[in-house]
C-alpha angles and dihedrals in degrees: 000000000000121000102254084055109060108125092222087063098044088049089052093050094047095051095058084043104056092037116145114258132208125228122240112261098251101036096109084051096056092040081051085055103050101040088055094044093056089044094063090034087066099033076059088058101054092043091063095043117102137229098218088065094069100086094068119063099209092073100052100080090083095051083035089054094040090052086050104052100026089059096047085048090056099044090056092046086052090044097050099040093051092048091052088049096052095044085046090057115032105036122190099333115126123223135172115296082236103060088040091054088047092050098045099049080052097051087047090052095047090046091054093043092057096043082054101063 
């Protein structure tokens, strides 16, 4: 085998390279942030947009877009603030997958409904 080819030295280096890494602190903060951010960006959007413009094609890739963004924005804003909420208040006990999946879709509700309003 050549040098560059022993397996000791590809596992080494595969191990440092798959290392776990931490996030940074405030990286759910500045998700949060921007998520937010690009959620009220959209919801501008189709606020300016007029009516009257949907009857040519033509003008419906920018709501189509904003739609697009601004709810996949929002579901991961959902997502991410329920998630925070339920490991805030439930850390490291174990339940029944049942009862977690339960708890988590109804975390998820209650976040969209107040984003909603």
């Amino acid at each position: 085998m050549s040098e560059a080819a022993r397996p000791s030295d590809l596992e080494a280096l595969l191990r440092r390279a798959l290392a776990p890494v931490e996030p940074p602190a405030d990286l759910a903060e500045r998700l949060e942030g921007r998520l937010t951010e690009i959620t009220e960006l959209a919801a501008e959007e189709l606020e300016a947009w007029e009516l009257g413009a949907m009857r040519d094609p033509r003008n419906w890739a920018r709501p189509v877009a904003a739609i697009v963004v601004g709810g996949g924005a929002a579901a991961g804003l959902v997502v991410l603030r329920a998630r925070r909420r339920t490991a805030a208040r439930r850390p490291g006990t174990s339940v029944r997958w049942a009862d977690a999946a339960e708890r988590a879709l109804r975390e998820v509700f209650d976040e969209a409904r107040r984003l909603a309003r």
